[in-house]
C-alpha positions as CSV (number, residue, x, y, z in Angstrom):
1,X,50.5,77.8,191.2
2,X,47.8,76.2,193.0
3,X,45.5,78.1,195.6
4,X,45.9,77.1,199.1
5,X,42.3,77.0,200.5
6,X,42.0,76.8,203.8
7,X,38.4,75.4,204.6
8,X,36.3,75.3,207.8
9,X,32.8,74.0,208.2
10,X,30.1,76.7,208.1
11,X,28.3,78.0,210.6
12,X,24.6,78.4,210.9
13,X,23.9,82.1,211.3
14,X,20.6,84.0,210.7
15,X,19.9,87.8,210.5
16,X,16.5,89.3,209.0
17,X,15.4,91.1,206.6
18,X,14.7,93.8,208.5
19,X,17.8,93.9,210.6
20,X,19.7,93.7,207.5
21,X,17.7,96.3,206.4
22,X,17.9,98.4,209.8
23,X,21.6,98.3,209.3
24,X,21.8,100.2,206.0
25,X,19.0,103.0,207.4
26,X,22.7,103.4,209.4
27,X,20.9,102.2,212.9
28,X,22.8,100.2,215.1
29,X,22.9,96.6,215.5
30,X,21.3,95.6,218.7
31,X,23.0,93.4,221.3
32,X,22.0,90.2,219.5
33,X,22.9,91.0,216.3
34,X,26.2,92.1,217.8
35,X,26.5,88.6,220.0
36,X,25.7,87.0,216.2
37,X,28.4,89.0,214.6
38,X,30.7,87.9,217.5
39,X,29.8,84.0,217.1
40,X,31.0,84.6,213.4
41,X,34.2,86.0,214.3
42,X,34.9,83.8,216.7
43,X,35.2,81.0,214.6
44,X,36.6,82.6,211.7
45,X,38.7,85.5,212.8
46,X,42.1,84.1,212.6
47,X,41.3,83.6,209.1
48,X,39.9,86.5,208.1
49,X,43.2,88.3,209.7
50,X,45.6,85.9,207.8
51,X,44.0,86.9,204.6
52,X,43.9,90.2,205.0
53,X,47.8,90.9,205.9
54,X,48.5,88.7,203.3
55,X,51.3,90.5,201.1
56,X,49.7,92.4,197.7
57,X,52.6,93.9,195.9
58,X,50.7,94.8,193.1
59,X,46.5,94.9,193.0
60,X,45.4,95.7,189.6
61,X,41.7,96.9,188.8
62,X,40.4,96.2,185.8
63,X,37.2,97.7,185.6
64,X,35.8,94.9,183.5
65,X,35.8,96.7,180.0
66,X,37.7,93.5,178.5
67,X,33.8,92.2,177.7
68,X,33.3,95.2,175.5
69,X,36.4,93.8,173.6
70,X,35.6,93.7,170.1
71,X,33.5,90.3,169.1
72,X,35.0,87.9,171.0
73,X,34.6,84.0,169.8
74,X,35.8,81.9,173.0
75,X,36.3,82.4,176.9
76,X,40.1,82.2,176.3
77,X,39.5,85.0,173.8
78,X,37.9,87.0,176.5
79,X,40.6,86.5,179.3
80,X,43.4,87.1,176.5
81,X,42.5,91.1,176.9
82,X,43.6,92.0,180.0
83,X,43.8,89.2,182.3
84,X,46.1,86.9,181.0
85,X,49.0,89.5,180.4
86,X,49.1,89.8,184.2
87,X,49.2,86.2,185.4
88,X,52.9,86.2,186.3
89,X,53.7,89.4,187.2
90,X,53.8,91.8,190.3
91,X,50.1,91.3,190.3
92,X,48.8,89.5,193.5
93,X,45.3,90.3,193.8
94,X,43.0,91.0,190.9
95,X,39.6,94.0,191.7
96,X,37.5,92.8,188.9
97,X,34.4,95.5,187.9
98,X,31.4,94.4,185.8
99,X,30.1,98.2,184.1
100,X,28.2,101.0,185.8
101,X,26.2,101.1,189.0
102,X,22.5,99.0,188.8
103,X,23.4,97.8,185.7
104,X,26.0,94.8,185.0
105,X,28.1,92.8,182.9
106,X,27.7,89.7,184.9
107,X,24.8,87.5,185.4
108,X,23.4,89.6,188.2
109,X,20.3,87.7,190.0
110,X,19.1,91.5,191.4
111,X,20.7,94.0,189.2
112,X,20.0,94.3,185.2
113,X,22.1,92.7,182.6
114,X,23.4,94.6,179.9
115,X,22.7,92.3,177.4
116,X,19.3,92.1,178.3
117,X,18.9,96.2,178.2
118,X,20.7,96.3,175.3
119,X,17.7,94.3,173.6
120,X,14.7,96.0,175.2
121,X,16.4,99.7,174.0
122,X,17.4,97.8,170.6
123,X,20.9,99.9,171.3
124,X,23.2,100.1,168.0
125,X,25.8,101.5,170.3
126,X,29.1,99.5,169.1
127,X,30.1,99.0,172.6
128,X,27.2,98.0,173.7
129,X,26.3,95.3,171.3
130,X,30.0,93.9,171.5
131,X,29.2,93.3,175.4
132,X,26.0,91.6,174.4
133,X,27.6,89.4,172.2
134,X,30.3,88.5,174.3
135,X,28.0,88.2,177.5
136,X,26.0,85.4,175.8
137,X,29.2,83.6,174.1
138,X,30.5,83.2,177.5
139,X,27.1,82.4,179.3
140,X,26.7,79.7,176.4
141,X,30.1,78.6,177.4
142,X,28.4,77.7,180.7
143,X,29.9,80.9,182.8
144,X,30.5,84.8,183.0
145,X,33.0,86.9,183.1
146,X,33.1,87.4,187.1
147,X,33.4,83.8,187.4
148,X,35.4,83.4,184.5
149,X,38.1,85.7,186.2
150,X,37.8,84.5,189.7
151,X,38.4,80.9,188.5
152,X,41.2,81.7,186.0
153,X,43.1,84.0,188.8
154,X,42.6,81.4,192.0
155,X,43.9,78.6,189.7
156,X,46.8,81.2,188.9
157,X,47.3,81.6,192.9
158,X,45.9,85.2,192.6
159,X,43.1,86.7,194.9
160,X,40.1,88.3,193.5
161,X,38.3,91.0,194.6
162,X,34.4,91.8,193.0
163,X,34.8,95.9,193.1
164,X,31.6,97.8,193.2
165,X,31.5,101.3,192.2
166,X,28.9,102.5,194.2
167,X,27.2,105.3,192.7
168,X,29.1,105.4,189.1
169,X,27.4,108.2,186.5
170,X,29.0,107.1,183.4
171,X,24.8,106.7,182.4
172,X,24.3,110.4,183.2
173,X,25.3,111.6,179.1
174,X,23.1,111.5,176.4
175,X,25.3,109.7,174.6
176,X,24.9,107.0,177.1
177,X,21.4,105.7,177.1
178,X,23.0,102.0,176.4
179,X,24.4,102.0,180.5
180,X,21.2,103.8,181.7
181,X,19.1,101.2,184.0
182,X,15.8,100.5,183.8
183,X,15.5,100.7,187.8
184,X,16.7,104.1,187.5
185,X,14.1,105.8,185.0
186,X,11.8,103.5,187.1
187,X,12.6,105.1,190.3
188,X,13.5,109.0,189.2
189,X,12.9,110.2,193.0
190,X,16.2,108.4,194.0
191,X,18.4,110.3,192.0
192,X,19.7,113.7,192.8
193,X,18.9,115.5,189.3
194,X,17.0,114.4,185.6
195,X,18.1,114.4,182.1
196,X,17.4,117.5,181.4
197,X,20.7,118.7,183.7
198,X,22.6,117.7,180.8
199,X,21.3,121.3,179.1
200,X,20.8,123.2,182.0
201,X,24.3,122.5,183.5
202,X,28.2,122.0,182.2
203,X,29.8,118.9,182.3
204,X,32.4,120.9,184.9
205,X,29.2,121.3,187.5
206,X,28.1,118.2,189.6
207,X,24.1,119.0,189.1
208,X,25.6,118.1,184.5
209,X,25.9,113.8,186.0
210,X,21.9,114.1,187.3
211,X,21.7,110.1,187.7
212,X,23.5,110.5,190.6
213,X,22.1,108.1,193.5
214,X,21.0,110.0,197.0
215,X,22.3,107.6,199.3
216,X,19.6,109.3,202.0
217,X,17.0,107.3,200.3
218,X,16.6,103.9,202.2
219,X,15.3,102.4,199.0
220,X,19.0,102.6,197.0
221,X,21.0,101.4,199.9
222,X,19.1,98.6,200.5
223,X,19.4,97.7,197.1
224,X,22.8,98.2,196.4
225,X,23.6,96.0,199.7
226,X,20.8,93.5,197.9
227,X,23.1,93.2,194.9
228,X,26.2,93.1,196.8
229,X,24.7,90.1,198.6
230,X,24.0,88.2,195.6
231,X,27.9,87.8,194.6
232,X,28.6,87.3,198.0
233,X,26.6,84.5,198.0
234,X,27.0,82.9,194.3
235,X,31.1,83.4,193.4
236,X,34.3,82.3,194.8
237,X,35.4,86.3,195.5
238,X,37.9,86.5,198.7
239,X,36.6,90.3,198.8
240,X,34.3,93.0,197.6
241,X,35.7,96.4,197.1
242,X,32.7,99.4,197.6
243,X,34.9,101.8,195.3
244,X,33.4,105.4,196.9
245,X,35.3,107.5,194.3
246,X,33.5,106.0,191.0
247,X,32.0,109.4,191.5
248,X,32.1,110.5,195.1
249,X,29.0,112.2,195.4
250,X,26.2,110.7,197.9
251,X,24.4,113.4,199.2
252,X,22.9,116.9,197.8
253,X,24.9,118.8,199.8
254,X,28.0,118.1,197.3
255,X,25.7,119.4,195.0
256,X,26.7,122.8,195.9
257,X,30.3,122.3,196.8
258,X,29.4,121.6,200.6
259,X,30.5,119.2,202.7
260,X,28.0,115.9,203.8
261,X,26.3,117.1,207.0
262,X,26.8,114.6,210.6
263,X,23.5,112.8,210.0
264,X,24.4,111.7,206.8
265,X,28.0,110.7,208.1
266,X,26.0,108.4,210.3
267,X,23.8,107.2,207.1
268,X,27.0,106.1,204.9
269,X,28.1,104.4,208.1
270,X,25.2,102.6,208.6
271,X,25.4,101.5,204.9
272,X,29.3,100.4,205.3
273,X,28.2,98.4,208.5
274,X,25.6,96.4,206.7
275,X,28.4,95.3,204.0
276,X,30.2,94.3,206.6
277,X,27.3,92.1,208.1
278,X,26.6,90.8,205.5
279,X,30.3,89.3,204.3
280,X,30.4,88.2,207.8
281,X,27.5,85.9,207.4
282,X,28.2,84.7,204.0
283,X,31.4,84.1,205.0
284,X,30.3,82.1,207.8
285,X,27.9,80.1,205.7
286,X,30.9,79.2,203.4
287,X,33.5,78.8,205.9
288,X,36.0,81.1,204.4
289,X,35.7,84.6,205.3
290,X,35.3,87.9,202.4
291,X,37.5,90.4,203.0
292,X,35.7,94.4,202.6
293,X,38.6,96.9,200.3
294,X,37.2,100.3,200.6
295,X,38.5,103.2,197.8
296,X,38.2,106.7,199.8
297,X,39.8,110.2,199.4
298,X,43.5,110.5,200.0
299,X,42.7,112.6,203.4
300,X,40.0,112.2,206.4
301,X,39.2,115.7,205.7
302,X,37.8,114.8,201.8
303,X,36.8,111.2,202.9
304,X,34.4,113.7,205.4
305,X,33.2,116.4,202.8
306,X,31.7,113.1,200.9
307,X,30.2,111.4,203.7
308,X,32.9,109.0,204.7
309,X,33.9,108.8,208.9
310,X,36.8,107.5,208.0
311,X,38.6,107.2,211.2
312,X,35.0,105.6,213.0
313,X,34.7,102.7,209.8
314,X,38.3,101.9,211.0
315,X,37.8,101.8,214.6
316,X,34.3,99.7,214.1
317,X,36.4,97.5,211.8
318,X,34.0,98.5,209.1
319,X,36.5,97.6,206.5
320,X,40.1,95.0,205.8
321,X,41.3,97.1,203.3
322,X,41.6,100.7,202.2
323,X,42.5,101.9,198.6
324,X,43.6,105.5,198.5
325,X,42.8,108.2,196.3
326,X,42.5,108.6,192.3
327,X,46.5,108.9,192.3
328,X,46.3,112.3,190.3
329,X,48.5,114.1,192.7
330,X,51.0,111.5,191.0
331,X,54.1,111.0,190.9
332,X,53.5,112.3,194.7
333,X,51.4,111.0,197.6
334,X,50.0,113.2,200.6
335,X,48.3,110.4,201.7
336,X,50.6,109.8,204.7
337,X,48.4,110.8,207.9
338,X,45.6,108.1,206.4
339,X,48.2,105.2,205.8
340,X,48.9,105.8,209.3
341,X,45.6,105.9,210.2
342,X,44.5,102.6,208.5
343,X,47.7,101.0,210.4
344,X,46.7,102.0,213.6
345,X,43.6,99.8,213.2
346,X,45.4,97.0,211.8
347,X,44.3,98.1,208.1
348,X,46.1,97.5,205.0
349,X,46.3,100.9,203.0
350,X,47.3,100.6,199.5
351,X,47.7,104.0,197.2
352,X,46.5,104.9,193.7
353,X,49.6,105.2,192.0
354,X,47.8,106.8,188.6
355,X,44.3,108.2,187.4
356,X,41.8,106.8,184.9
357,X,43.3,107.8,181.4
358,X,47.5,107.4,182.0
359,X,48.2,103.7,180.9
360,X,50.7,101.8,180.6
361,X,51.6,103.6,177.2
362,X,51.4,106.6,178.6
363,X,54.3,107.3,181.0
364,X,53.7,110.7,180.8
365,X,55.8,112.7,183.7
366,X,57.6,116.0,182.8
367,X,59.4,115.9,179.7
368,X,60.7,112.1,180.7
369,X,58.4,109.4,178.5
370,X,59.8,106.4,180.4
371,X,59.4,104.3,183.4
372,X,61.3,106.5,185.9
373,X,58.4,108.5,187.0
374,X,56.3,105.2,187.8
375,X,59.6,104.2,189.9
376,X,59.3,107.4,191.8
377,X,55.9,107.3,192.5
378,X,55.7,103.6,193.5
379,X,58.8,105.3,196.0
380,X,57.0,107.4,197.3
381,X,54.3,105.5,198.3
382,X,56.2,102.8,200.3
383,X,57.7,105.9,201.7
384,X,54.2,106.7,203.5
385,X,54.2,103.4,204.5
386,X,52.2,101.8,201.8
387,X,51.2,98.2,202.1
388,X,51.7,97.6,198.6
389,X,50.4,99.4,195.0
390,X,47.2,100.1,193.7
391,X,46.3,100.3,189.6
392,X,43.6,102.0,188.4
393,X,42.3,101.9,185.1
394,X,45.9,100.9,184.0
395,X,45.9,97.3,181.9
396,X,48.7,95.3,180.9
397,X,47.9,94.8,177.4
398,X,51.3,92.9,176.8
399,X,52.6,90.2,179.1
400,X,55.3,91.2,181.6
401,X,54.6,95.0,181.0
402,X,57.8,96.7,183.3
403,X,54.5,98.6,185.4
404,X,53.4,95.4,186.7
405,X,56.8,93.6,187.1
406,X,59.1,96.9,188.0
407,X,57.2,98.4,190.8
408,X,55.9,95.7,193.7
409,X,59.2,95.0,195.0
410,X,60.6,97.7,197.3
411,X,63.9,96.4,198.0
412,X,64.6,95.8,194.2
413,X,63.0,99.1,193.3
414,X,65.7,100.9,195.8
415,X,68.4,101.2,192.9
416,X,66.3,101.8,190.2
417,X,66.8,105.1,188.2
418,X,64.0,107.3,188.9
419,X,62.4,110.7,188.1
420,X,60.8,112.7,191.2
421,X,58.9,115.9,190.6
422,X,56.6,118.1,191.8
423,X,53.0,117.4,190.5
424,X,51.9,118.7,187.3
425,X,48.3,119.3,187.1
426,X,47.9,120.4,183.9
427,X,47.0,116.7,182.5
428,X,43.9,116.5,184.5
429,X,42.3,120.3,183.1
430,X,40.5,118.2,180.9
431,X,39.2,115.7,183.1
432,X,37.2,118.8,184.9
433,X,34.1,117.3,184.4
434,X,35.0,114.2,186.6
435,X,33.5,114.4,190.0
436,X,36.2,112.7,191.8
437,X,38.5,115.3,191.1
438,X,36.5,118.3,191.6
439,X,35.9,116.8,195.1
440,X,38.9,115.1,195.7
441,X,41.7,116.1,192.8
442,X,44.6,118.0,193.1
443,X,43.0,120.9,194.1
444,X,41.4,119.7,197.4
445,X,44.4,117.0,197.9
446,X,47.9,118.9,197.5
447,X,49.3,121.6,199.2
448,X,49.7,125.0,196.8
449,X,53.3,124.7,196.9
450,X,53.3,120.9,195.4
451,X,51.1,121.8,192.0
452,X,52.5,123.0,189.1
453,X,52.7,125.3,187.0
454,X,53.4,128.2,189.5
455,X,49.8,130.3,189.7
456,X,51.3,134.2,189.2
457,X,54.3,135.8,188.7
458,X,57.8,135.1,190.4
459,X,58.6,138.1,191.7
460,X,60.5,139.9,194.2
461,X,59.1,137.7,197.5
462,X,60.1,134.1,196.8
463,X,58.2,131.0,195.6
464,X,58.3,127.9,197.3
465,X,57.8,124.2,195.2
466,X,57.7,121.6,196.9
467,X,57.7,117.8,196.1
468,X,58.2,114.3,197.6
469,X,61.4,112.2,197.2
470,X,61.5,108.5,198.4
471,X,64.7,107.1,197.7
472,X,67.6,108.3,200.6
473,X,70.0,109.8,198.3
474,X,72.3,110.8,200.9
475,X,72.6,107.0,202.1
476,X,73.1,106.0,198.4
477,X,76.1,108.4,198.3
478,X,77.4,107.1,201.4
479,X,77.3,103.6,200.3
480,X,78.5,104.5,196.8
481,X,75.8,103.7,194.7
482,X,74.2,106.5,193.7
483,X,75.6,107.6,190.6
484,X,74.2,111.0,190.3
485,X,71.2,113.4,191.4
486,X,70.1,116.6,189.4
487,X,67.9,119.3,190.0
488,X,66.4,120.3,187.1
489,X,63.7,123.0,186.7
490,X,61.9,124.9,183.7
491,X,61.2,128.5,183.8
492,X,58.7,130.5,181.4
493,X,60.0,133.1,180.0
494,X,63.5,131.9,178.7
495,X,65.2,135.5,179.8
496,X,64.2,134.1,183.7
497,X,66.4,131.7,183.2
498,X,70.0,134.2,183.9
499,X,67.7,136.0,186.5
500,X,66.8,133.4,189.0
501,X,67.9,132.4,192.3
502,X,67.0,129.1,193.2
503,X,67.5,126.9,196.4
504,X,67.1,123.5,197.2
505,X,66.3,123.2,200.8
506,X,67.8,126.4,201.7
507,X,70.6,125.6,199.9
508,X,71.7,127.9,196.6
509,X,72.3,126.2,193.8
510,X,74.2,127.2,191.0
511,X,73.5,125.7,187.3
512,X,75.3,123.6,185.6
513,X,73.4,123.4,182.2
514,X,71.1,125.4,180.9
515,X,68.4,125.4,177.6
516,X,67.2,128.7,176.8
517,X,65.6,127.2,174.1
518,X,63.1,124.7,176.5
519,X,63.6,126.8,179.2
520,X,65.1,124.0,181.7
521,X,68.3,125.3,184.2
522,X,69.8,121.9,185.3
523,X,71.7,121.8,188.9
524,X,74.1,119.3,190.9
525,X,73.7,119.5,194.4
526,X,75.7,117.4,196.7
527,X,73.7,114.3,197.7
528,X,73.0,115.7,201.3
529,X,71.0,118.6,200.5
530,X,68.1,116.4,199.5
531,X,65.8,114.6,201.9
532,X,64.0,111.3,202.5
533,X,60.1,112.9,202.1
534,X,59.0,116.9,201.4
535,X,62.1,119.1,199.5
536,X,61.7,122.2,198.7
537,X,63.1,124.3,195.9
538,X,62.7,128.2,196.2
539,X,63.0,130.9,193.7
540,X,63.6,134.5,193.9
541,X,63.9,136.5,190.6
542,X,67.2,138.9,190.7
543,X,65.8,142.2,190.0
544,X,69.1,143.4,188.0
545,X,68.8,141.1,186.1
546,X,65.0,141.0,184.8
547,X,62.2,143.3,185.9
548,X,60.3,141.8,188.7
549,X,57.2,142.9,187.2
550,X,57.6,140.7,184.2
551,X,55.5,137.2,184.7
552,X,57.4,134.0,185.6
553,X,56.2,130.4,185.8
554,X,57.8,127.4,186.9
555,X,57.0,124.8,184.7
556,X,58.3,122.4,186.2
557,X,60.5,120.9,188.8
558,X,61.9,117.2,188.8
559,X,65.1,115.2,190.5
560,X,66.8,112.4,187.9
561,X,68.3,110.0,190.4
562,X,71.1,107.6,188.7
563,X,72.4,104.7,190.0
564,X,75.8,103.0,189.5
């Protein structure tokens, strides 16, 4: 499909060095820089709106690993790995990452190349020599693999998005030298910890990933909005995406499990503001504007603890975009107060429908290995109001893979079979050593009642579970084509399983089926006890039947939805 461009002549703007600078101290612009600002959107406004409601059913971020791929002999090669198996999908817009913060797959003109690092450390790491290799057998091809993948997905009638993930510590290991900048054992006074955090610290405590960048240091804003300027200026991107939860930790306060102070709410803003400066004038120098995606916490309360003013970058129009969360509340999304947030200042908001680690071959939900889940969580979220779907760290390996050509359509999805349930948590125990979700995971995102399993016994005072349902079963039933809708819970120990009252909405439920063996009670309500949004099943043990001071879990709680 060819890429309709719609050009206009550029415009002759000019901001310093200093203002530009000024701006990412967090100052505020002064009446002519604003008057500057205003000349730019006067003359490209309408298009910057236009391509910023544009429809995105699906936007897939690949975070650029595809150049680590193995020894890869041609640029076709490269874009075989993950890019080509989306072309014809769902996918509308394409967030394209080049490695680790500072330090870059691409040909960078500020930032350090990979390749080039690799040489100076003489690295035998087998990732990193693959991404040398296939760094120089695309540069010798006469490109890179930003450019590469913005060329390959306009002429494929995709947007592309360059995604920048702002203070990313995947160089904080010792096992990780080969993604460990130059600029940052240069410049140790702009990080937050040293190496030797690695043995002081766990992986589970923030002060463990010591390359952290202190965003209160002038010195790494204004180089991060330096580097962020140079793609701006040399590639064809329609946006940038400054991903804040590729780890969302900015200021020393975190450190310690406290919240970013007011003054350095104003600093991030003052850092957001100067992105948005600059796109402005690049896009005025081109003609064509560049759209700003921001990826923040899934509420304004976490987007604060980090150092994000959420609701102030939306009502200075500090951003176009807004990608939600890691998605590991999944398959539910509390992210309903932001989506209405971002649409009250005209904002796109797109959720994370799934966390690093949970691919495409991975459909793990419950007990159900199979597609279902992904339909109720992509439910869900057009539920809250979502704009359309964002993938993280999930890659369509083979073309027309059902994630990326199941899920974008809401009106199709309606009569899908599905599998809603209350969030299991238990996936991401492992992943404790993950910033993002110690500062914005389950823990700090859902309510009590939504994570499973149950903390404590069941006992005589009941338990409440609650989880999201998207689809209107109800309305289904009414127009005859829902086929069925179970409850269907697991209880630890098996004897629970005679012993327990349960409720859905209020409701008592009696089981149909039950597996002693597995533990699962299975229940068939009548359609109109479930509701459009929050349900809640309660349980309260029958103390004839089993002593109340014996422990009970719930496992797990889930709703099959069939259609006719």
């Amino acid at each position: 499909m060819c890429r309709v461009r719609m050009d206009l002549c550029a415009l002759a703007i000019v901001i310093t060095v200093g203002t530009l600078a000024g701006q990412a101290r967090g100052e505020e612009p002064d009446a002519g820089d604003r008057a500057g600002t205003e000349r730019e959107t006067d003359e490209i406004g309408q298009l910057r709106e236009a391509a910023k409601n544009r429809n995105r059913r699906i936007i897939y971020n690949n975070d650029g690993d595809d150049i680590g791929f193995d020894h890869q002999s041609s640029p076709e090669d490269f874009l075989s790995k993950r890019i080509i198996p989306a072309l014809n999908t769902q996918v509308d817009t394409v967030f394209y990452g080049t490695l680790v913060t500072t330090l870059y797959t691409f040909d960078t003109n500020v930032g350090e190349r990979m390749d080039d690092l690799v040489d100076a450390i003489s690295s035998e790491n087998e990732h990193a020599v693959a991404v040398r290799h296939n760094m120089r057998m695309l540069r010798k091809a006469g490109t890179d693999n930003l450019g590469l993948v913005v060329k390959t997905c306009h002429e494929a009638g995709l947007e592309v998005f360059w995604t920048q993930r702002i203070n990313d510590t995947h160089d904080s290991g010792p096992e990780s030298l080969h993604l460990l900048s130059q600029w940052k054992l240069k410049h140790p006074e702009l990080l937050m910890g040293t190496p030797e955090d690695t043995k002081k610290y766990p992986q589970s405590s923030p002060r463990y990933w010591w390359s952290t960048l202190d965003f209160e240091k002038s010195q790494v804003r204004e180089y991060l909005l330096r580097i962020t300027e140079d793609v701006a200026r040399r590639y064809d991107v329609d946006g940038i995406e400054i991903d804040y939860l590729r780890y969302p930790m900015f200021f020393r306060p975190n450190l310690d499990g406290k919240p970013a102070t007011n003054e350095q709410l104003d600093i991030l803003t003052g850092f957001q503001r100067s992105i948005r400066q600059m796109t402005e004038r690049e896009g005025a120098r081109r003609g064509r504007p560049i759209l700003i995606a921001a990826r923040v916490p899934m509420a304004v309360v976490n987007c604060r603890n980090v150092g994000i003013d959420i609701e102030r970058w939306l009502r200075e129009d500090l951003l176009d975009i807004m990608t939600l969360g890691n998605g590991d509340a999944w398959p539910n999304l509390p992210a309903e107060e932001l989506v209405k947030l971002a649409h009250r200042y005209n904002v796109r908001a797109y959720p994370c429908l799934k966390y690093s680690g949970h691919g495409p071959g991975d459909y793990r939900a419950s007990s159900s290995p199979h597609i279902e889940p992904w339909r109720a969580a992509a439910s869900n979220a057009y539920r809250i109001g979502a704009d359309g779907l964002y993938f993280f760290n999930m890659f369509p390996y083979t073309p027309q893979h059902p994630l990326f050509t199941q899920l974008g359509d809401p009106g199709e999805l309606a009569t899908m079979d599905k599998l809603f349930a209350a969030t299991d948590v238990m996936p991401y125990t492992h992943m404790l050593m993950d910033p993002a979700l110690r500062h914005c995971g389950p823990a700090n995102v859902l309510p009590a009642s939504m994570a499973l399993p149950t903390n404590g016994a069941v006992g005589a005072r009941p338990t409440a579970v609650t989880f999201q349902i998207g689809d209107d079963i109800p309305a289904a039933a009414r127009q005859e084509s829902l086929g069925s809708a179970s409850l269907q819970i697991r209880l630890a120990p098996p004897e629970a399983l005679d012993a327990m009252e349960v409720k859905l909405n209020g409701k008592r439920v009696t089981a149909t089926a039950k597996d002693a063996e597995e533990g699962w009670l299975t229940f068939s309500p009548e359609p109109d006890w479930y509701r459009v949004g929050d349900n809640e099943v309660s349980f309260h043990l029958d103390e004839t039947g089993m002593d109340a001071k014996v422990p009970v879990q719930v496992l797990e709680v889930q709703v099959e939805v069939l259609y006719k």
